[in-house]
C-alpha positions in Angstrom: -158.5 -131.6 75.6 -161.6 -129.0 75.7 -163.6 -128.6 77.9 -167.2 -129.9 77.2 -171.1 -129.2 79.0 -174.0 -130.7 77.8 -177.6 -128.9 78.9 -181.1 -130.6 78.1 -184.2 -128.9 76.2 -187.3 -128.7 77.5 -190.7 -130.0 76.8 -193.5 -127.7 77.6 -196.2 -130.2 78.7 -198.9 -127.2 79.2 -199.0 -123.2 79.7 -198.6 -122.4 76.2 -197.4 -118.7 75.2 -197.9 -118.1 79.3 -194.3 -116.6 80.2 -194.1 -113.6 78.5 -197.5 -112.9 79.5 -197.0 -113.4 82.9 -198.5 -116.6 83.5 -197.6 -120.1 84.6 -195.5 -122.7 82.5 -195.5 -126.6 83.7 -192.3 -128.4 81.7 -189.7 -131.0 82.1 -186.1 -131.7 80.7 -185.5 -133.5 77.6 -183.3 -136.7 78.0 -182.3 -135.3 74.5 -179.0 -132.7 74.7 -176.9 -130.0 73.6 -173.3 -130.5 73.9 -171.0 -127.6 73.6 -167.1 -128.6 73.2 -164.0 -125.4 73.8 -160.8 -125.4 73.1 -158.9 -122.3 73.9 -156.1 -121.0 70.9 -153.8 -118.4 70.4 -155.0 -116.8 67.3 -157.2 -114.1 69.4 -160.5 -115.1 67.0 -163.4 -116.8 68.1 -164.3 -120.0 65.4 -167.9 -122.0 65.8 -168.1 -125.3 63.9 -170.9 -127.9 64.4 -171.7 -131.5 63.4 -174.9 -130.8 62.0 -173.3 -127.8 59.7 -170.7 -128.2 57.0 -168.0 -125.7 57.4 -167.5 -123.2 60.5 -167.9 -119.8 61.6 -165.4 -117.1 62.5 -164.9 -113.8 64.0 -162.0 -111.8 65.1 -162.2 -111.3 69.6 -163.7 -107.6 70.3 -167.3 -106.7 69.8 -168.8 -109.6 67.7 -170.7 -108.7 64.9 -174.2 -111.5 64.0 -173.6 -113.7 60.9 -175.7 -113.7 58.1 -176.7 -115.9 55.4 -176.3 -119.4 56.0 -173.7 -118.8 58.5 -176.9 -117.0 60.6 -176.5 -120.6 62.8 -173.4 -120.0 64.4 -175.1 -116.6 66.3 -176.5 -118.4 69.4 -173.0 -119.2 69.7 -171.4 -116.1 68.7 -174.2 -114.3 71.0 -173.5 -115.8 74.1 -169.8 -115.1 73.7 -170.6 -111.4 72.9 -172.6 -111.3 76.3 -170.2 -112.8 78.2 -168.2 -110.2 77.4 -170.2 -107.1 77.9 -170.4 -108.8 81.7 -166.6 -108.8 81.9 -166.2 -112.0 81.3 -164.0 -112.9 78.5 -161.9 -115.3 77.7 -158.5 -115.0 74.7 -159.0 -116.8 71.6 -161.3 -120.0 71.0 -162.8 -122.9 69.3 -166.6 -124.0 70.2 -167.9 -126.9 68.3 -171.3 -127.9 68.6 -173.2 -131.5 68.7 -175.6 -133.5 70.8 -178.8 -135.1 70.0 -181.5 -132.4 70.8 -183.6 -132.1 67.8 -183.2 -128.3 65.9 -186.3 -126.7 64.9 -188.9 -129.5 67.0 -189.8 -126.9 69.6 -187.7 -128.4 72.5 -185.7 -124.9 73.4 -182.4 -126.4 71.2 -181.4 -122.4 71.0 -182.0 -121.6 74.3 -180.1 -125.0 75.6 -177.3 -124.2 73.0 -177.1 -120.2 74.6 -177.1 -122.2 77.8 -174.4 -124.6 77.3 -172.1 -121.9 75.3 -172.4 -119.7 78.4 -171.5 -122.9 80.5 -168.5 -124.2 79.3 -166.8 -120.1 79.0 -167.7 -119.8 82.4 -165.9 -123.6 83.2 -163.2 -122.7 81.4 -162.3 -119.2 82.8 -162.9 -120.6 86.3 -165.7 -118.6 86.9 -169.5 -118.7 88.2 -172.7 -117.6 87.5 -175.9 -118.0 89.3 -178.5 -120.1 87.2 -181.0 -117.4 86.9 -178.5 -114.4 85.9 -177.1 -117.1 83.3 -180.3 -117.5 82.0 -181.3 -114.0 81.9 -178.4 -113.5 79.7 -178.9 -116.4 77.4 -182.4 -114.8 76.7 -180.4 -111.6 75.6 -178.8 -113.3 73.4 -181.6 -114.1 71.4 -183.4 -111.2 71.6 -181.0 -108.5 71.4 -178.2 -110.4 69.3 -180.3 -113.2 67.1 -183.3 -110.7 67.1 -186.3 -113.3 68.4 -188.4 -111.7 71.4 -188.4 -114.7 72.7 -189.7 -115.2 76.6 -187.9 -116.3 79.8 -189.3 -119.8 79.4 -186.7 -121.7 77.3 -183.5 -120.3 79.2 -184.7 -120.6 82.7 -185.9 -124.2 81.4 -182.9 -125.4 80.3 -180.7 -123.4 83.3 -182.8 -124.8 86.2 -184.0 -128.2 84.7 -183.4 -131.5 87.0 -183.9 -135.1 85.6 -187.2 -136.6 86.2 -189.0 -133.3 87.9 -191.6 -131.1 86.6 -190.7 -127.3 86.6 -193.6 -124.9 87.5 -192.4 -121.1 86.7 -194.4 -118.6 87.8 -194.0 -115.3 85.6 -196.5 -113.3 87.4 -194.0 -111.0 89.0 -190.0 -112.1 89.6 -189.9 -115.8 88.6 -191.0 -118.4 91.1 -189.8 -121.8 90.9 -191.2 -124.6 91.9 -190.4 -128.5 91.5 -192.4 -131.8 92.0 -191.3 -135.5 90.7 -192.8 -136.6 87.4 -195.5 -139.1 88.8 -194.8 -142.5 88.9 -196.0 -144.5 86.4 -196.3 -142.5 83.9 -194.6 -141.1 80.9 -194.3 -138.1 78.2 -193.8 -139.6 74.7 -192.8 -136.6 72.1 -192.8 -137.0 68.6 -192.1 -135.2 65.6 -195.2 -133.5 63.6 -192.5 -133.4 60.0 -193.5 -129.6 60.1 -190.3 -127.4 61.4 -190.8 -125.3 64.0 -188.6 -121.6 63.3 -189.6 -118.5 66.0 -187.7 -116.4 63.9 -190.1 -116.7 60.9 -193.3 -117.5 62.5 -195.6 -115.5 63.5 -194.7 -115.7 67.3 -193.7 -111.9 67.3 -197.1 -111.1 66.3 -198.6 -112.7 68.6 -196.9 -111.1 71.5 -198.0 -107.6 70.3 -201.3 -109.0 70.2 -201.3 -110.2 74.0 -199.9 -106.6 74.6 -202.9 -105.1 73.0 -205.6 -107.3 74.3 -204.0 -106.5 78.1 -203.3 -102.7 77.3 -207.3 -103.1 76.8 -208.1 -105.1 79.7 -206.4 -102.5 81.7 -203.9 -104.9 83.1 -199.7 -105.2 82.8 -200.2 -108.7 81.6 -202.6 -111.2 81.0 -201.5 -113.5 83.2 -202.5 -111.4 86.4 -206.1 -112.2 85.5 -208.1 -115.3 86.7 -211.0 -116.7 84.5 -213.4 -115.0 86.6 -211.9 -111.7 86.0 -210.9 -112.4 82.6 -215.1 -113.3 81.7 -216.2 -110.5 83.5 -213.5 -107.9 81.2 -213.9 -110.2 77.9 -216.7 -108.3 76.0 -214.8 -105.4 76.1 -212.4 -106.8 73.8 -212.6 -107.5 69.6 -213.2 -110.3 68.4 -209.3 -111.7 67.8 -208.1 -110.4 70.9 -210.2 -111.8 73.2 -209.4 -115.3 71.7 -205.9 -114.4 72.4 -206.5 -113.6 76.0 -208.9 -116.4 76.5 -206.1 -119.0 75.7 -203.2 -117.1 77.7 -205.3 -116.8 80.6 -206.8 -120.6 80.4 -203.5 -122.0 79.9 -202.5 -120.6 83.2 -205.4 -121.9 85.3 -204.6 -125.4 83.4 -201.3 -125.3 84.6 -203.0 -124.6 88.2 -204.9 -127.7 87.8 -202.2 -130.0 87.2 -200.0 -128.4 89.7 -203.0 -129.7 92.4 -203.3 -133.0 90.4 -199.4 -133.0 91.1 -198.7 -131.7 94.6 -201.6 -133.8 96.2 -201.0 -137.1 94.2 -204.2 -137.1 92.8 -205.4 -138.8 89.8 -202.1 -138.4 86.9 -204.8 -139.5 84.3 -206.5 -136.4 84.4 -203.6 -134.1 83.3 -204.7 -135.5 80.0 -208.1 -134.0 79.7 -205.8 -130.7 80.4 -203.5 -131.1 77.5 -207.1 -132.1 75.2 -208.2 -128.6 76.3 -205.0 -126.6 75.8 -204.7 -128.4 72.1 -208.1 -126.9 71.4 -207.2 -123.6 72.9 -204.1 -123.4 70.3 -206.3 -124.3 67.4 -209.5 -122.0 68.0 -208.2 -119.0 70.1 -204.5 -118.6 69.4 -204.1 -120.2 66.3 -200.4 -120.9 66.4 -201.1 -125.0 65.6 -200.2 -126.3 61.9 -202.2 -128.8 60.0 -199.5 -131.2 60.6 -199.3 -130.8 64.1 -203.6 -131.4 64.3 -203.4 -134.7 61.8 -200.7 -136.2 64.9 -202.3 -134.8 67.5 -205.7 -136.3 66.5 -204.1 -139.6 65.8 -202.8 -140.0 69.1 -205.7 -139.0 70.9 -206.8 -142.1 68.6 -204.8 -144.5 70.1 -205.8 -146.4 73.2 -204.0 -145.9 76.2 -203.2 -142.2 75.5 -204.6 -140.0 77.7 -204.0 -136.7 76.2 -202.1 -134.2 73.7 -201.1 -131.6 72.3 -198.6 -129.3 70.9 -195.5 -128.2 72.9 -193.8 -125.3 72.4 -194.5 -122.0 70.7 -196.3 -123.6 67.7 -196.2 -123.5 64.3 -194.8 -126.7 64.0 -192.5 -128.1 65.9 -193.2 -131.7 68.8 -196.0 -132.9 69.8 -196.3 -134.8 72.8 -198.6 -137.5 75.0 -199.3 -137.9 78.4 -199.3 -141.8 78.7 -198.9 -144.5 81.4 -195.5 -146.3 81.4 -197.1 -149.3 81.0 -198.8 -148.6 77.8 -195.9 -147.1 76.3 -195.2 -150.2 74.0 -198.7 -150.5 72.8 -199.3 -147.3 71.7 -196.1 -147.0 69.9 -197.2 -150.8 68.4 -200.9 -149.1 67.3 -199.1 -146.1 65.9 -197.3 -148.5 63.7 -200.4 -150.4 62.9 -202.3 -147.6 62.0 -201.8 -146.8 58.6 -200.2 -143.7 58.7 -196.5 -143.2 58.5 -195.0 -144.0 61.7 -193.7 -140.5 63.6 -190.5 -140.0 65.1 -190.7 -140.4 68.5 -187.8 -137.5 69.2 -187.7 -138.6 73.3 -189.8 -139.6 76.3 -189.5 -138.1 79.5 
């Protein structure tokens, strides 16, 4: 029989772009997975199939070489395994097939949770162990240096550390801090699907991060997340005109993960972490322009609906989820006005 782990994506319900900048990130699990099956075989050759994919993936055991093409799928999988390895972990001959329900290309972390649960089930199956942050340090590795995405710490550490109905708040400013608080009661995150996908690799996400490097490399600062508003208004004019929209939204998004945080941690008023997704929506659209016109039209038609507090996009942009920061109780009805509206009715991909 193989051996199987499932890990959960995540949603990002605010501090947009933040991680790599070091700034502050507030997300939660997905109820949505990624389930990783392994077999272990005697013909020393590593083979990735998936239910989603027709056909599979193969590569002889030593130093794995990325697949190309339409085979280019299998490399978060091949990735991890190649990793693994360079940290003396390896295991003889395999079979890794790949399903669960997590959405591909929504902006829930699917690669990172896939990384994660690949890394997972090698580890269960050698008998081995790996402490949560190492295994997610790796798993970022994986894209960056073998799938070729500079993607952040976010998604891994998300999807290494996540727990069932608590809120993560990472900390990037220096070594990650993690924090944890329930999901308050009564309420709910509904994420739907905008139709538009969501790919880092061909977006524009690369270029954003070399702008965030310039527009702190101006500000005389590591990264824009050391800076607080105050600071960040006092510095701004010094900046051109595209950068300091850049930084504005980097270093807002932080303080609005702040603000929730204190909403959070002194059971204060839940509805108000919607005015905070309103603002960060805004923030995406005007100053780091990584929202799509698909992802506004939902976005606006939710704010539409009575009962929903707030929204916004989750995730790096470009497409990808949306999400809504209801109250349980209203869950029905807005997903009855939704219907009723007129527009085609979105997937809802998951609520938390």
């Amino acid at each position: 029989m193989p051996t199987t782990v499932s890990v959960p994506g995540r949603v990002e319900v605010l501090g947009n772009h933040t991680d790599y900048n070091g700034g502050r990130v507030l997300v939660a699990p997905t109820r949505r997975v990624v389930t990783v099956g392994l077999k272990t075989t005697t013909n020393r050759r590593v083979t990735v199939s998936s239910d989603a994919i027709r056909g599979g993936v193969w590569r002889p055991l030593g130093a794995l070489e990325p697949a190309t093409g339409s085979d280019a799928w299998a490399n978060y999988v091949l990735g991890a395994v190649e990793i693994l390895r360079v940290e003396g972990i390896e295991l003889g001959g395999m079979r890794i097939h790949v399903s669960g329900d997590l959405p591909i290309g929504a902006g829930l972390a699917s690669s990172a949770a896939l990384c994660v649960a690949t890394m997972r089930v090698i580890l269960q199956t050698c008998g081995r162990r790996m402490p949560s942050r190492r295994l997610a340090a790796c798993a970022q590795t994986v894209e960056t240096d073998f799938v070729g995405v500079p993607v952040g710490p976010l998604d891994p550490l998300s999807c290494a550390l996540g727990r069932p109905g608590r809120l993560l708040r990472l900390d990037f400013t220096r070594e990650p801090r993690v924090e944890r608080v329930a999901m308050p009661r009564g309420w709910n995150i509904l994420i739907f699907d905008s139709g538009q996908r969501h790919a880092l690799v061909s977006s524009q996400y690369a270029q954003r991060r070399r702008e965030c490097t310039a527009a702190a490399r101006a500000l005389g600062v590591p990264k824009l997340g050391l800076l607080r508003p105050t600071q960040f208004h006092r510095r701004a004019p010094a900046l051109p005109a595209k950068l300091r929209r850049r930084a504005r939204h980097v270093v807002m998004e932080s303080a609005r993960v702040d603000a929730a945080w204190r909403i959070l941690g002194r059971g204060g008023a839940a509805a108000g972490i919607g005015a905070l997704l309103n603002a960060s929506h805004r923030s995406s659209q005007d100053d780091f322009e990584n929202s799509h016109a698909a992802v506004d039209r939902l976005v606006a038609r939710l704010r539409a609906v009575s009962g929903v507090e707030g929204a916004r996009l989750t995730g790096g942009g470009f497409g990808g989820a949306v999400i809504g920061w209801v109250r349980r109780e209203n869950v029905p009805r807005v997903l009855a006005q939704l219907a009723a509206d007129g527009g085609t009715l979105p997937r809802l991909l998951d609520l938390v």
